[in-house]
PDB file of N, CA, C and O in Angstrom, chain B, residues numbered from 101:
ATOM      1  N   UNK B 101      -9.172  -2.052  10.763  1.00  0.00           N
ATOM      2  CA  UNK B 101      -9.602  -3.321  11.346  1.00  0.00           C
ATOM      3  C   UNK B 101     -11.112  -3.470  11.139  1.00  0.00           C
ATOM      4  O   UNK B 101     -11.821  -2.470  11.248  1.00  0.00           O
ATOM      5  N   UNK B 102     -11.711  -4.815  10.809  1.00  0.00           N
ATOM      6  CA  UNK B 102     -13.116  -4.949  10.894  1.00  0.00           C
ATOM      7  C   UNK B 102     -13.025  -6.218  11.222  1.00  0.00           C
ATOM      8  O   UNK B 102     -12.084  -7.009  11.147  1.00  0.00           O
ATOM      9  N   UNK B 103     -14.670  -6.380  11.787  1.00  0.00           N
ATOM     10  CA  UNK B 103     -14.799  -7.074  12.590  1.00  0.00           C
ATOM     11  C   UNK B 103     -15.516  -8.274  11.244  1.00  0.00           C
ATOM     12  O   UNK B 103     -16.166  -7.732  10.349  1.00  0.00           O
ATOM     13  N   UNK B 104     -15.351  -9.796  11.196  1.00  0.00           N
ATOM     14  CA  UNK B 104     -16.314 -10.942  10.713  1.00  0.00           C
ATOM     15  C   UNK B 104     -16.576 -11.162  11.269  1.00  0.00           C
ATOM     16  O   UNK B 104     -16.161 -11.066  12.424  1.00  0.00           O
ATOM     17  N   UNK B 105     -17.609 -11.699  10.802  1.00  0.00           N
ATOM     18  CA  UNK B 105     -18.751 -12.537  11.375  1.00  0.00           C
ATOM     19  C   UNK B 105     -18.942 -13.651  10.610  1.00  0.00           C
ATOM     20  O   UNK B 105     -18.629 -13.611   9.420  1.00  0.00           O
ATOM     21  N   UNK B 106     -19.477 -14.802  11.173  1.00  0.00           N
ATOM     22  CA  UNK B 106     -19.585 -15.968  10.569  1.00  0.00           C
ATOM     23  C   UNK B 106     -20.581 -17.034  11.054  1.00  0.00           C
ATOM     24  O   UNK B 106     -20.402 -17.747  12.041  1.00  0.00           O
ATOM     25  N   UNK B 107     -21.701 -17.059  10.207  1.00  0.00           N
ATOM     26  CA  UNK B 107     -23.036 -17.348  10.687  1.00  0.00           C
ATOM     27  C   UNK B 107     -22.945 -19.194   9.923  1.00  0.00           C
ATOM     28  O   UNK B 107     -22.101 -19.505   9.084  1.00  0.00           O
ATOM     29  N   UNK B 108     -23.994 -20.149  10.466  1.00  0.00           N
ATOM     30  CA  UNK B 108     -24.860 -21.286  10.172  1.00  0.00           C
ATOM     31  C   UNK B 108     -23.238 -22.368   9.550  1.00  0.00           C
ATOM     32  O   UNK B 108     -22.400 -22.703  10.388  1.00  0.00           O
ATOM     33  N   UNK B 109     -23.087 -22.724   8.175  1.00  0.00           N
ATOM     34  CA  UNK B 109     -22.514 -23.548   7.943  1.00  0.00           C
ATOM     35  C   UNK B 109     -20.831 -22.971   7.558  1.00  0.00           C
ATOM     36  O   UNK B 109     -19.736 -23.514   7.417  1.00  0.00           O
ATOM     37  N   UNK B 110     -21.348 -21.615   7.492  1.00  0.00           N
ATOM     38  CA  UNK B 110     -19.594 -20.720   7.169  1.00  0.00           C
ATOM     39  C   UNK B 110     -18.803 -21.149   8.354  1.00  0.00           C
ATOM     40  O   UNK B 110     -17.705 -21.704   8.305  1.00  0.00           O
ATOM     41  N   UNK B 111     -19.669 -20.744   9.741  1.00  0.00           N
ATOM     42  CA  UNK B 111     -18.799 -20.740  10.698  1.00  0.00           C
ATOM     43  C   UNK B 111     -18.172 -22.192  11.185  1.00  0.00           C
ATOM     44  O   UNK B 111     -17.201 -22.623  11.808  1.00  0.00           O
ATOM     45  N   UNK B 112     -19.122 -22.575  10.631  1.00  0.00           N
ATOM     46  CA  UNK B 112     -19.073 -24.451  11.357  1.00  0.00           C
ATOM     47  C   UNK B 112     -17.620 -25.063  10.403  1.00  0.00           C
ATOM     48  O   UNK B 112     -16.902 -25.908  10.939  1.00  0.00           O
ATOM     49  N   UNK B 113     -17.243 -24.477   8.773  1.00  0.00           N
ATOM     50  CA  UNK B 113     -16.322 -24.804   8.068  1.00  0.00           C
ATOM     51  C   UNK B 113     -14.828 -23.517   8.411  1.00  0.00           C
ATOM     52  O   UNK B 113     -13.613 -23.610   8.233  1.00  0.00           O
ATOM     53  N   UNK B 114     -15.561 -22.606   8.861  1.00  0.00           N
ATOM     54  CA  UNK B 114     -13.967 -21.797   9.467  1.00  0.00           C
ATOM     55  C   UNK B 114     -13.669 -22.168  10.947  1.00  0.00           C
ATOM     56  O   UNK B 114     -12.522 -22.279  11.381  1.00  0.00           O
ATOM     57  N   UNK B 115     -14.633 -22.324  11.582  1.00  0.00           N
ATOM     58  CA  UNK B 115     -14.754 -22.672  12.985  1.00  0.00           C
ATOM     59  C   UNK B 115     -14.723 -21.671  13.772  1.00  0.00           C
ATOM     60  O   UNK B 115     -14.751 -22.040  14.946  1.00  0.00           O
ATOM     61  N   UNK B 116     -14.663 -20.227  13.604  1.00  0.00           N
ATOM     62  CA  UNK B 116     -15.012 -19.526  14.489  1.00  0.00           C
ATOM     63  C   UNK B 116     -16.328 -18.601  14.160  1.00  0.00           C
ATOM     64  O   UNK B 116     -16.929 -18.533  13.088  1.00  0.00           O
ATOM     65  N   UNK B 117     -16.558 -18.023  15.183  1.00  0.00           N
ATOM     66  CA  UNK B 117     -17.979 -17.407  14.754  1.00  0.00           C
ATOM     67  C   UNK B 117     -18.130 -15.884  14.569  1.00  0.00           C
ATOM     68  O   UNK B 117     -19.187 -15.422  14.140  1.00  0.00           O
ATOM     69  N   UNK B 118     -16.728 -14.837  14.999  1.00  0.00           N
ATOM     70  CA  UNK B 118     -15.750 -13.905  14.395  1.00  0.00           C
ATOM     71  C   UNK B 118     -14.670 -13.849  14.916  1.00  0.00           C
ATOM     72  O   UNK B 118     -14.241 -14.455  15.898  1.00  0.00           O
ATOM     73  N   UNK B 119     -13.985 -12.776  13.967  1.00  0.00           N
ATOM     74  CA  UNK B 119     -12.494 -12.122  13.981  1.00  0.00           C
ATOM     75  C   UNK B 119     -12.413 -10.715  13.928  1.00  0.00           C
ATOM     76  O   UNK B 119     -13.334  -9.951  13.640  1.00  0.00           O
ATOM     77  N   UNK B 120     -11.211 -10.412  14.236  1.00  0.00           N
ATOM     78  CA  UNK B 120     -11.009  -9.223  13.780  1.00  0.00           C
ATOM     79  C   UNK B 120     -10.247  -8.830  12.683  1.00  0.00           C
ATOM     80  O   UNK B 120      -9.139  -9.046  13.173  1.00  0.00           O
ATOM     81  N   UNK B 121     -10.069  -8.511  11.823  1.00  0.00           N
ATOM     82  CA  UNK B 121      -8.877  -8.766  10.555  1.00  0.00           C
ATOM     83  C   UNK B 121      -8.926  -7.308   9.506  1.00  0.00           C
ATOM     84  O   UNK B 121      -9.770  -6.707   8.842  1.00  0.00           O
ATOM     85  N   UNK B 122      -7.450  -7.189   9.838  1.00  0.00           N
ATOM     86  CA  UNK B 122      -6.822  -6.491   9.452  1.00  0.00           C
ATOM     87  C   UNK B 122      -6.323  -6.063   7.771  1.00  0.00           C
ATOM     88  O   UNK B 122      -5.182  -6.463   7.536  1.00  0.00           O
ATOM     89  N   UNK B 123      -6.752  -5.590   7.020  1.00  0.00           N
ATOM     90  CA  UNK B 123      -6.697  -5.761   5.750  1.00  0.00           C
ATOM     91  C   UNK B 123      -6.800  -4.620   5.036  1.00  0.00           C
ATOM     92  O   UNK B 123      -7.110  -3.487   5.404  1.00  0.00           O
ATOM     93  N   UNK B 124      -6.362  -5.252   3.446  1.00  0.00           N
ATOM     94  CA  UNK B 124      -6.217  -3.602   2.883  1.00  0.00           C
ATOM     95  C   UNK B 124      -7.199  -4.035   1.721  1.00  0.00           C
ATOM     96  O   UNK B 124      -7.111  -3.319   0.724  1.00  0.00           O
ATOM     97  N   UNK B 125      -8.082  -5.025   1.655  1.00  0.00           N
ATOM     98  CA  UNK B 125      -9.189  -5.323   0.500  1.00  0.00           C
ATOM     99  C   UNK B 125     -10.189  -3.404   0.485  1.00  0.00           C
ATOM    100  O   UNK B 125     -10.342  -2.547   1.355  1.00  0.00           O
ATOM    101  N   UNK B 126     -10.462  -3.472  -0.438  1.00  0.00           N
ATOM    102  CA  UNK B 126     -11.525  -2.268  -0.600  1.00  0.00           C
ATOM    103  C   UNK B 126     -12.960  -2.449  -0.790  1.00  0.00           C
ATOM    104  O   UNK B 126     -13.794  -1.582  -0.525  1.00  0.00           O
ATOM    105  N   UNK B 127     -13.278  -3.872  -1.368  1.00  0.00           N
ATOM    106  CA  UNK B 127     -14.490  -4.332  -1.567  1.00  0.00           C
ATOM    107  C   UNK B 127     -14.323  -5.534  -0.936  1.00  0.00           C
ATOM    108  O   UNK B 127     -13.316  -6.130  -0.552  1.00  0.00           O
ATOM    109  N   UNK B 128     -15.887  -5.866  -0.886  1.00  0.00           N
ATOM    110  CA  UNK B 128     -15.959  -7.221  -0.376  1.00  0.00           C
ATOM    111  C   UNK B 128     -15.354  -8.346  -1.070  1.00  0.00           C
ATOM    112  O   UNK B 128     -14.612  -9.056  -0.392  1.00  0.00           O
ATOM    113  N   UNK B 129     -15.528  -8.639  -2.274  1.00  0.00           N
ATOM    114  CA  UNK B 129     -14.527  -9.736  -2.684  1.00  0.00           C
ATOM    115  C   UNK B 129     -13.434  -9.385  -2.489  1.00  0.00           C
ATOM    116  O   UNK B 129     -12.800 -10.430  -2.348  1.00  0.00           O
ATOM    117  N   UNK B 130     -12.748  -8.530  -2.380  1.00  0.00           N
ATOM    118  CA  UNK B 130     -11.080  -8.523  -2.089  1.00  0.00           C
ATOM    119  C   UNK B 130     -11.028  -9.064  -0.663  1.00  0.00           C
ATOM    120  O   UNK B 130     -10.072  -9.811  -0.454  1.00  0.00           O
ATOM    121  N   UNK B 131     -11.691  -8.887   0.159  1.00  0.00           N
ATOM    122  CA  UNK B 131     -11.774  -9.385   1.350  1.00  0.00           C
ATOM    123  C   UNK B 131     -11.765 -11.257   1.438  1.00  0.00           C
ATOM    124  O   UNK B 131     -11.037 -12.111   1.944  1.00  0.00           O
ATOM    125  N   UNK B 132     -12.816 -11.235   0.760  1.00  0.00           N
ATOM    126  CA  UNK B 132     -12.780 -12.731   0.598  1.00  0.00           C
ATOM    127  C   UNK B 132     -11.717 -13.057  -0.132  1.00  0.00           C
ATOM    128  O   UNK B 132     -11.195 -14.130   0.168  1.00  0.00           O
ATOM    129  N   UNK B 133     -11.238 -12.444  -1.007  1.00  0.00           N
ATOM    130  CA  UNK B 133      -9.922 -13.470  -1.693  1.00  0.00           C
ATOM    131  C   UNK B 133      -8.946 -13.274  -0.515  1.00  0.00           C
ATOM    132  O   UNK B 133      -8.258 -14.291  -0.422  1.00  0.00           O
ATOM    133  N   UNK B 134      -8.663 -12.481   0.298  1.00  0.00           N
ATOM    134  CA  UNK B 134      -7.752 -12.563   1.307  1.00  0.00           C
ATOM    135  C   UNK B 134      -7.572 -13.417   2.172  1.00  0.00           C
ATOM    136  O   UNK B 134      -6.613 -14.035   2.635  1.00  0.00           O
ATOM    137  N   UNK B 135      -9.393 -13.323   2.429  1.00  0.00           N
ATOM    138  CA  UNK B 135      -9.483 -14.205   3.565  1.00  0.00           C
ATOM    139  C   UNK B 135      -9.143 -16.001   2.774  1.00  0.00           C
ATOM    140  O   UNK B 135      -8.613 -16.927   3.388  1.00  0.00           O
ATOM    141  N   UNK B 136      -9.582 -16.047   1.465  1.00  0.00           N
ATOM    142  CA  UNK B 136      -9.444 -17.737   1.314  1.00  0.00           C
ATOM    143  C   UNK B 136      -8.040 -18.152   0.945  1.00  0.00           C
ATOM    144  O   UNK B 136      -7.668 -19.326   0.931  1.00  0.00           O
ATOM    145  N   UNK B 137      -7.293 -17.119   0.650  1.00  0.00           N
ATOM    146  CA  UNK B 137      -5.761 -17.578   0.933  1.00  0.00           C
ATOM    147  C   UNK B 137      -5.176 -17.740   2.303  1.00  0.00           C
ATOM    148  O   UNK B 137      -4.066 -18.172   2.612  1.00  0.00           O
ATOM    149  N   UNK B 138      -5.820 -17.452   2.804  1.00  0.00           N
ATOM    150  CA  UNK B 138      -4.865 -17.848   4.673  1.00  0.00           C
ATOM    151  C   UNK B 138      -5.149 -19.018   5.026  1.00  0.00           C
ATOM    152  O   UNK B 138      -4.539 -19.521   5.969  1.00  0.00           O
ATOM    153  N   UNK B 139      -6.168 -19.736   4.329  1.00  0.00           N
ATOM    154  CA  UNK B 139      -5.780 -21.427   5.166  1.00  0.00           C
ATOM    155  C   UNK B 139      -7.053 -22.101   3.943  1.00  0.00           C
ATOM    156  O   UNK B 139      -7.761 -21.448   3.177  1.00  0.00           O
ATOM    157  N   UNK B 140      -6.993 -23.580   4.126  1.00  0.00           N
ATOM    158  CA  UNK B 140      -7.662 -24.134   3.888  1.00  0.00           C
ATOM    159  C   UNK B 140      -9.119 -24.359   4.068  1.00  0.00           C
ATOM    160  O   UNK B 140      -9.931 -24.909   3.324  1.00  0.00           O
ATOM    161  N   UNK B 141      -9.258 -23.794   5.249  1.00  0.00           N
ATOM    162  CA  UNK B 141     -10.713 -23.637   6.185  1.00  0.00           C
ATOM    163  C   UNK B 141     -11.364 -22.432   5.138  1.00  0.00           C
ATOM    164  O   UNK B 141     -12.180 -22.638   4.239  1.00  0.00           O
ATOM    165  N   UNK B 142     -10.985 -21.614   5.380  1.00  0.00           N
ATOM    166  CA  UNK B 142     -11.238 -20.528   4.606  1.00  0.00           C
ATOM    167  C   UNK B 142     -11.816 -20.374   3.094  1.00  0.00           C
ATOM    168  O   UNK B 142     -12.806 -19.774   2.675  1.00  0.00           O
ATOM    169  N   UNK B 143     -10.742 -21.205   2.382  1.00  0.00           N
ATOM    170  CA  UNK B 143     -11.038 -21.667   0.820  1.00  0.00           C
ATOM    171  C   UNK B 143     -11.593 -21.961   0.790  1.00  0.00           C
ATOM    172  O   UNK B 143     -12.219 -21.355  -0.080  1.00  0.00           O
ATOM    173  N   UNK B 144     -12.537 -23.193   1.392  1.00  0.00           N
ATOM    174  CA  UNK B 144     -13.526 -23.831   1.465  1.00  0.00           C
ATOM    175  C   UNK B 144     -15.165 -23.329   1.822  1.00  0.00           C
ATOM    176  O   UNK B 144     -16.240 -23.615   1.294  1.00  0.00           O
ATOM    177  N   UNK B 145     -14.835 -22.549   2.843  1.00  0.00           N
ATOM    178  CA  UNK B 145     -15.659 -21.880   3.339  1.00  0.00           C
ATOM    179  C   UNK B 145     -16.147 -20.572   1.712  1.00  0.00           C
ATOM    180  O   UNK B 145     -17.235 -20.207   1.266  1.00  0.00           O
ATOM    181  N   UNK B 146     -15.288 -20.387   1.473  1.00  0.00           N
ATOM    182  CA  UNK B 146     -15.647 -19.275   0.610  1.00  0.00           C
ATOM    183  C   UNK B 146     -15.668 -19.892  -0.867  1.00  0.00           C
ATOM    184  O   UNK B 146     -15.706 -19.055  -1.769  1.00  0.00           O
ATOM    185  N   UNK B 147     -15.647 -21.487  -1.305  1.00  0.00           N
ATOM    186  CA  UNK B 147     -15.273 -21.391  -2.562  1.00  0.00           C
ATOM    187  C   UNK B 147     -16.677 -21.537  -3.432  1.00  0.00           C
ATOM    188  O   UNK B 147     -16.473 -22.290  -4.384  1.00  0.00           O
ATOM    189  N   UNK B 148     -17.913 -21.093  -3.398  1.00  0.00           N
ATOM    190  CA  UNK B 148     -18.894 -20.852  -3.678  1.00  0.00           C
ATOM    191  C   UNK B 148     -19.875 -19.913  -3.203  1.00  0.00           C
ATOM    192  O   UNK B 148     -20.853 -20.087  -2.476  1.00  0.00           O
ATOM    193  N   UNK B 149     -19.198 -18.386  -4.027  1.00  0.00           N
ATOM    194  CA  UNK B 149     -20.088 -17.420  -3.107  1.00  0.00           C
ATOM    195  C   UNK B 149     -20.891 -17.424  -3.663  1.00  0.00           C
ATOM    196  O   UNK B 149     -21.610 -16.802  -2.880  1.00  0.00           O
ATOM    197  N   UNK B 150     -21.518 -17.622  -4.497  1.00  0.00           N
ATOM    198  CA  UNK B 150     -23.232 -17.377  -5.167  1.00  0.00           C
ATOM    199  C   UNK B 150     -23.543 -18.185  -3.785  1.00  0.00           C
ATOM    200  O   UNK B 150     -24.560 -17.611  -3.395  1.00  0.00           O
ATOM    201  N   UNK B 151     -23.320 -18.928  -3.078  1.00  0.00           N
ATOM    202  CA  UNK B 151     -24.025 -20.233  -1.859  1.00  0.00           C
ATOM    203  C   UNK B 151     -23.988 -18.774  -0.847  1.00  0.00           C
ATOM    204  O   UNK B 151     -25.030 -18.681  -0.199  1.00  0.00           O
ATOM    205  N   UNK B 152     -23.352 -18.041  -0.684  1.00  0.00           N
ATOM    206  CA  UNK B 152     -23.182 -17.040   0.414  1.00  0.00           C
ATOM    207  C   UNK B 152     -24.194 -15.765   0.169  1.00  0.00           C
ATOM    208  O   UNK B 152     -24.571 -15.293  -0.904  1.00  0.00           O
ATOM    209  N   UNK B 153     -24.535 -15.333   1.608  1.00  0.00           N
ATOM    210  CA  UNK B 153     -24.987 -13.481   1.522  1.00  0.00           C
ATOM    211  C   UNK B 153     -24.056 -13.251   2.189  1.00  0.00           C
ATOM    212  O   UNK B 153     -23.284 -14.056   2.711  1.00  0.00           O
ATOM    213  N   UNK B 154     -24.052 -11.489   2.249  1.00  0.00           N
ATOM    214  CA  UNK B 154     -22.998 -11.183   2.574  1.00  0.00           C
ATOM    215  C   UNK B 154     -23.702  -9.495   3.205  1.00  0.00           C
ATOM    216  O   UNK B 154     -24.389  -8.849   2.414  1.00  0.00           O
ATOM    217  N   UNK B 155     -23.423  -8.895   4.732  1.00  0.00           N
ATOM    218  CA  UNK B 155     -24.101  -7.667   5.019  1.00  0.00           C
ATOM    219  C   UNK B 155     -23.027  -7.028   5.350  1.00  0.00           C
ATOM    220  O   UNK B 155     -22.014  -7.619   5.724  1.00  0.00           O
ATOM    221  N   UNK B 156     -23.135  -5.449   5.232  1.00  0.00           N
ATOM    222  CA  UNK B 156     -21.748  -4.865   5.516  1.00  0.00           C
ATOM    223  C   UNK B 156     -22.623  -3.994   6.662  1.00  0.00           C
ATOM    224  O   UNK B 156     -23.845  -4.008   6.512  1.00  0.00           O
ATOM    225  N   UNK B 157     -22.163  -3.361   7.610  1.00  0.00           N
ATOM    226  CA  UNK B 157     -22.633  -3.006   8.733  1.00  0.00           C
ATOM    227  C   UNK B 157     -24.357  -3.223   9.046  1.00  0.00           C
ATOM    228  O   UNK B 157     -25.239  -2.364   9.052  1.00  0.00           O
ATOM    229  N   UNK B 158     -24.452  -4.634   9.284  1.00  0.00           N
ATOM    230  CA  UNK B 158     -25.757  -4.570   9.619  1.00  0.00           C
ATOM    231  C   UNK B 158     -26.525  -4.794   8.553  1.00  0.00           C
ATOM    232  O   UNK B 158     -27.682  -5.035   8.895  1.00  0.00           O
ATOM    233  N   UNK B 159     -26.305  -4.819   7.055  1.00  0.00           N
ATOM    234  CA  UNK B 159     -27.475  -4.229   5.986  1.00  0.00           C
ATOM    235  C   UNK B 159     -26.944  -5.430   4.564  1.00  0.00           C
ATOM    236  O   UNK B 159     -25.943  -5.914   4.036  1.00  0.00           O
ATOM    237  N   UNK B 160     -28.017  -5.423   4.512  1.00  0.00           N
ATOM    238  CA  UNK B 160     -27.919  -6.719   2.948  1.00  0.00           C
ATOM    239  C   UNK B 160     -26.780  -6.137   2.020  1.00  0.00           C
ATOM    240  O   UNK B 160     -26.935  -4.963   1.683  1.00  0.00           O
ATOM    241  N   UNK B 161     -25.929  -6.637   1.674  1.00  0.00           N
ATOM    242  CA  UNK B 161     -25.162  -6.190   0.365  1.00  0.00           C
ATOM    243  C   UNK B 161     -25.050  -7.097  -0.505  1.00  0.00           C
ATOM    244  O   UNK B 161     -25.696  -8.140  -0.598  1.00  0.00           O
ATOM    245  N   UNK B 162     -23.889  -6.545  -1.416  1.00  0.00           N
ATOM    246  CA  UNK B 162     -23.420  -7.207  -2.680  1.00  0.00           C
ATOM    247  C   UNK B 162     -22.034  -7.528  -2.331  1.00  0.00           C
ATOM    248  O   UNK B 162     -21.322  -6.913  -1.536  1.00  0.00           O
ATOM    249  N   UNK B 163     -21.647  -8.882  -3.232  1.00  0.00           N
ATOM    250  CA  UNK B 163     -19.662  -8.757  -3.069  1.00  0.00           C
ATOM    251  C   UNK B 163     -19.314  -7.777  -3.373  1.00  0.00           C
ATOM    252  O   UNK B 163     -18.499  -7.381  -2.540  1.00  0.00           O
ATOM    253  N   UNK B 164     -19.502  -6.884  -4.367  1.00  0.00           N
ATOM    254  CA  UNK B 164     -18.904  -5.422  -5.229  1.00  0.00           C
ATOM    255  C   UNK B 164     -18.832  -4.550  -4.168  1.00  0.00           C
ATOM    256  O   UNK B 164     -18.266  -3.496  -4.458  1.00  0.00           O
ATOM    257  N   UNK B 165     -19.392  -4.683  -2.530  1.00  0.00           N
ATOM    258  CA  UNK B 165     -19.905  -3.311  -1.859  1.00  0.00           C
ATOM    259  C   UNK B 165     -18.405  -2.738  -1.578  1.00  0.00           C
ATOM    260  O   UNK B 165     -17.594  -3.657  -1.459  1.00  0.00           O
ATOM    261  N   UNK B 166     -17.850  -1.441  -1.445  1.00  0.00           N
ATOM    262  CA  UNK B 166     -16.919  -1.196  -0.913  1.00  0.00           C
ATOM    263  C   UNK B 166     -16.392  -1.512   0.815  1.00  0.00           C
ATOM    264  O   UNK B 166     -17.210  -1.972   1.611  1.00  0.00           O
ATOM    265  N   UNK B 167     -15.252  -1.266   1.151  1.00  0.00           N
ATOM    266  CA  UNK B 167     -15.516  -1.302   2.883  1.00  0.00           C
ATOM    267  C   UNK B 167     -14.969  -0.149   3.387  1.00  0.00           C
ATOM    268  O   UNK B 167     -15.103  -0.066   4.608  1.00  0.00           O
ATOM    269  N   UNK B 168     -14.226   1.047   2.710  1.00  0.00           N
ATOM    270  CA  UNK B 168     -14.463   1.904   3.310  1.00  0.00           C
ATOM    271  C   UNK B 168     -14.928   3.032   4.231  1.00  0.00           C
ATOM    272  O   UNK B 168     -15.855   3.824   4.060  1.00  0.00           O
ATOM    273  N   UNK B 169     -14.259   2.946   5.021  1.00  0.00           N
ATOM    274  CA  UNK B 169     -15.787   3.041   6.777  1.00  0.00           C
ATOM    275  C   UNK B 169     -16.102   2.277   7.107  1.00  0.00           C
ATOM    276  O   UNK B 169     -16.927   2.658   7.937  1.00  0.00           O
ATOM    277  N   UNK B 170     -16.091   0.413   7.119  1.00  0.00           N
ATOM    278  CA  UNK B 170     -16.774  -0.023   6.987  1.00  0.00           C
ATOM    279  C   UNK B 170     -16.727  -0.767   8.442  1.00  0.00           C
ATOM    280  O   UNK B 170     -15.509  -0.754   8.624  1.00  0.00           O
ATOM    281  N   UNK B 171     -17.244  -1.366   9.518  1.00  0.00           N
ATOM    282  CA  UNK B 171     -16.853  -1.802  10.685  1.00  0.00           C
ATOM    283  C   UNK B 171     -17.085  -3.040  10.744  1.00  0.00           C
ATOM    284  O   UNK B 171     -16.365  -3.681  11.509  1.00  0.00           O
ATOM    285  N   UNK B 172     -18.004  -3.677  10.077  1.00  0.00           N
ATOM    286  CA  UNK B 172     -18.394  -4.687  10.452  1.00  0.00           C
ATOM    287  C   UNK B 172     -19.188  -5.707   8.786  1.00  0.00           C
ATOM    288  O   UNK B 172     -20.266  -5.525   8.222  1.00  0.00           O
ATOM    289  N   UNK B 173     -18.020  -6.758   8.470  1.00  0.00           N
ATOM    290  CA  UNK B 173     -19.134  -7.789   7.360  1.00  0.00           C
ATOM    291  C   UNK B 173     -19.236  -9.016   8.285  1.00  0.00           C
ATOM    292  O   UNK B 173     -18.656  -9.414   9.295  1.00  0.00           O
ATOM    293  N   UNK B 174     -20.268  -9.451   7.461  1.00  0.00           N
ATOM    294  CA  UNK B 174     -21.253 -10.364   8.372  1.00  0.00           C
ATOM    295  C   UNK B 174     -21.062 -11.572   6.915  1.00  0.00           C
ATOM    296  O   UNK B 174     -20.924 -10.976   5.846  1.00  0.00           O
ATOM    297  N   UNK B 175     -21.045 -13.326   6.794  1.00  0.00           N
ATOM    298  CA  UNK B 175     -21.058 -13.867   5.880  1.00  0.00           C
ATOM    299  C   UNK B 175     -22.304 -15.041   6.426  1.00  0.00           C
ATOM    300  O   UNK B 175     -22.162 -15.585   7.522  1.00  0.00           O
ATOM    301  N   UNK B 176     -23.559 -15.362   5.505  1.00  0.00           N
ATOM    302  CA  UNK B 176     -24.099 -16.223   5.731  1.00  0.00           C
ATOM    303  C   UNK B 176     -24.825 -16.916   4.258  1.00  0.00           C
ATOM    304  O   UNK B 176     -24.953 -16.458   3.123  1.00  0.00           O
ATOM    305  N   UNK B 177     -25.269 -18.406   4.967  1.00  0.00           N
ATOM    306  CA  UNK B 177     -26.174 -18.791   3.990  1.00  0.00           C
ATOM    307  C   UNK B 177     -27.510 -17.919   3.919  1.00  0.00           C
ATOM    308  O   UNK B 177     -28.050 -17.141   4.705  1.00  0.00           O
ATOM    309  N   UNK B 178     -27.914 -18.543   2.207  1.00  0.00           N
ATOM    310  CA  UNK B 178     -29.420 -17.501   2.184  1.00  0.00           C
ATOM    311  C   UNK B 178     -30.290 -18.207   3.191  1.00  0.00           C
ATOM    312  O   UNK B 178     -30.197 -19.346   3.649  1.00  0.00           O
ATOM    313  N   UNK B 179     -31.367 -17.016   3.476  1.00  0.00           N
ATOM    314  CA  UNK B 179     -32.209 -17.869   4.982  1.00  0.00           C
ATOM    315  C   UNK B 179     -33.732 -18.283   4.051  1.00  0.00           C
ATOM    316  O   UNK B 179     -34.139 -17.576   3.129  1.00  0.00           O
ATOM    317  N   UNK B 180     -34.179 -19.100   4.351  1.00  0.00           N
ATOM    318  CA  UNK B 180     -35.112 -19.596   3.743  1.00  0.00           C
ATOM    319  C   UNK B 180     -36.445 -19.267   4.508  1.00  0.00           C
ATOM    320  O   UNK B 180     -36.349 -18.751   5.621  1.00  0.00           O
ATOM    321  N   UNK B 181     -37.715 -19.542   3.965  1.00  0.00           N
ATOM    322  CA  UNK B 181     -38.768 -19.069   4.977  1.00  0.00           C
ATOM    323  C   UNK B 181     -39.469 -20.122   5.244  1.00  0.00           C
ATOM    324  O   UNK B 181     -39.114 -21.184   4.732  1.00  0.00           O
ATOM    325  N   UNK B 182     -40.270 -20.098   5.839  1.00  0.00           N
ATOM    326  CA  UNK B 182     -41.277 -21.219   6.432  1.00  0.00           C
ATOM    327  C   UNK B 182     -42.299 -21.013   7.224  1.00  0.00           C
ATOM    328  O   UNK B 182     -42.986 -21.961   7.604  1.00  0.00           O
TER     329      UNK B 182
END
């Protein structure tokens, strides 16, 4: 089980802000292809990940990262500075 998270305009297009979800992805894109087949919200939410970051416990990653061990991905837009 790991926990999502779903930050700024992800969450506002899945509508929640996490889950818990159950899965047998090994990397982060397998995750996401899982996740954008379960509904429409989802597809959408995910159908431009270059638009997405993505942290696996806490820490900047890549889609490629594995999740093995992994407790917790986090999905957001890039943050801009100012």
């Amino acid at each position: 089980m790991i926990d999502v998270l779903y930050f700024a305009w992800v969450r506002e297009r899945i509508g929640v802000p996490k889950e818990s979800v159950d899965t047998q992805a090994t990397s982060v894109t397998e995750l996401v292809a899982e996740l954008s087949a379960r509904e429409e919200r989802y597809a959408m939410a995910f159908s431009d990940i270059s638009a997405l970051r993505v942290a696996v416990d806490q820490e900047l990653s890549e889609f490629d990262a594995p999740l093995q061990g992994v407790r917790e991905v986090a999905f957001f837009p890039p943050m801009t500075g100012g």
